[in-house]
Structure formats: structure tokens, C-alpha cells
C-alpha positions in Angstrom: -1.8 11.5 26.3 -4.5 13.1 28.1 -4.8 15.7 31.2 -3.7 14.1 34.3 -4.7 15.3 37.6 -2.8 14.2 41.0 -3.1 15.1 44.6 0.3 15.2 46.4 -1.5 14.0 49.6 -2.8 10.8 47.5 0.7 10.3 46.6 3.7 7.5 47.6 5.9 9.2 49.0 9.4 7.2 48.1 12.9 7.9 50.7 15.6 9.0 49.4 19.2 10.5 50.8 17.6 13.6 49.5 14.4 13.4 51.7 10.7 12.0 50.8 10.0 12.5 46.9 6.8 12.4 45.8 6.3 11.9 41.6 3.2 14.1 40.6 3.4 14.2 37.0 5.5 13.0 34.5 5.1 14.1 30.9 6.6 13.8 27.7 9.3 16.7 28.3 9.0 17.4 32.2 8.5 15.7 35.3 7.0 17.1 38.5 8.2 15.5 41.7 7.3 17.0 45.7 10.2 17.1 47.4 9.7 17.5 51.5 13.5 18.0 53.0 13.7 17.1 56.8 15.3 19.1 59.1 19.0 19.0 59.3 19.4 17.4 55.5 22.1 17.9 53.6 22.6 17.2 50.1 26.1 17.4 48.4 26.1 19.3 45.5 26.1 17.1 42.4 24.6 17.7 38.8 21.6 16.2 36.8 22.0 15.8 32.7 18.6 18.2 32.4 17.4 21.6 33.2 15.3 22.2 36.5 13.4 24.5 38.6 13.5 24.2 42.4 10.1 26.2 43.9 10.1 26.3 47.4 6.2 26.0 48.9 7.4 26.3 52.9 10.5 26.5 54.6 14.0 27.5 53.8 16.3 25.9 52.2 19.9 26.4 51.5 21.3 25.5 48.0 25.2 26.3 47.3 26.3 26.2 43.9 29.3 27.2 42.3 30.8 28.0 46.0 28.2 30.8 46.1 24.8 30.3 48.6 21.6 31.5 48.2 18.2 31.0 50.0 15.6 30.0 49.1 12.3 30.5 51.0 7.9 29.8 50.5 7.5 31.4 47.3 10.9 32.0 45.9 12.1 29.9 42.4 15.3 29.0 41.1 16.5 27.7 37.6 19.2 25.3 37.6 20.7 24.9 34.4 21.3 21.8 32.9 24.8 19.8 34.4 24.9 22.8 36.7 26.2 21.2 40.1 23.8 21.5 43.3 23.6 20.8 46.9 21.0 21.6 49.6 21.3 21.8 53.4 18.1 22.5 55.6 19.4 24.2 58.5 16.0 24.9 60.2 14.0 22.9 62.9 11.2 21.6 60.2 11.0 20.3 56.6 10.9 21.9 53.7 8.6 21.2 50.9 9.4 22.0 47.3 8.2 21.0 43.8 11.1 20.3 41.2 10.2 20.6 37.6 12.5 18.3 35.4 12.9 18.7 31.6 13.7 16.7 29.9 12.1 14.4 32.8 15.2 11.9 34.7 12.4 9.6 34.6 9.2 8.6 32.9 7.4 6.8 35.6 7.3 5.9 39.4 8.4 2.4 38.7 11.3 3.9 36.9 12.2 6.7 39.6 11.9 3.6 42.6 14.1 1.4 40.3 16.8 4.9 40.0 16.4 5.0 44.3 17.3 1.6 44.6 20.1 1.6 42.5 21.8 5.0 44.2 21.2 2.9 47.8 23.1 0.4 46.3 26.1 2.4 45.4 26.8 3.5 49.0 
């Protein structure tokens, strides 16, 4: 596999109940997706079955874990350990925009990660 280069304005953005994801990069052990969180989301906190980093890149975002909550804002990084549960709220008046770093990656393709959004719609 070679270098790959992307442009998060050059990329589909994809809804989810988590806001609008857009995959950068996936890799053989990580995945990078945007994440931009609209005002007033939240997120009830649930686990994934690999480790993460949540950056925040603008905003403020709430993320409650473990009963505890902490803040992130532009700038500011968090490790989330792998089944650790997590939820989100954006309390503000504009969106948030994050990166989260995946590894090993949920997914290992865009096709894959529209397939995965699909599938969650159907469950509700």
C-alpha cells in the first residue's frame, strides 16, 4: 500500500445519529474519520471493540464516561480505551469538528462504513 493523501473538503460526507462522518483514511491498523457534531447532538454512551483517539479541531464537546464528564475543546485529545463506554452531547449553538483515529480500524473502506450506517438505521 502506498501513501494516500485526502482532503476532508473533497470528502462524502455520510449521516449518521452521530452527526456527518467523513472517512479520510483507512489503513491497515487505523482508520481516520472527520466527525462534524451539530448543535444540540447527543450521543448515548456506548463502546467500540478497538482503541480510539477523539481530537477536537473547533468547538466543544461534552463526552461522559464512566459517570464522570469532561470537555473537550479545539486542540484538546482524548484516548478512549478499547470497550471503554462513550457518549457525546454538543451543548453549544455550532458544530463541532473532530478527527477520530480508530485502531484496529471498525472498518476498512467507505463502502463498508455506509453498509455499517445502514444497518444501525435499520435497528431503530
Amino acid at each position: 500500500m502506498g501513501i494516500e493523501i485526502k482532503n476532508v473538503q473533497e470528502t462524502e460526507g455520510l449521516e449518521t445519529s452521530e452527526g456527518i462522518m467523513k472517512p479520510l483514511i483507512f489503513g491497515e491498523n487505523l482508520a481516520v474519520i472527520h466527525l462534524e457534531i451539530p448543535a444540540g447532538l447527543e450521543v448515548s454512551p456506548h463502546a467500540h471493540p478497538g482503541e480510539g483517539i477523539l481530537y477536537c479541531l473547533s468547538g466543544e464537546l461534552e463526552v461522559i464516561s464512566g459517570g464522570e464528564t469532561v470537555t473537550l475543546s479545539s486542540g484538546t485529545a482524548m484516548l478512549v480505551p478499547s470497550g471503554t463506554e462513550v457518549g457525546i452531547k454538543n451543548q453549544k449553538d455550532a458544530a463541532v469538528n473532530a478527527l477520530l483515529i480508530s485502531s484496529p480500524p471498525p472498518v476498512r473502506s467507505v463502502e463498508e462504513l455506509r453498509n455499517l450506517i445502514t444497518s444501525h438505521k435499520g435497528d431503530k
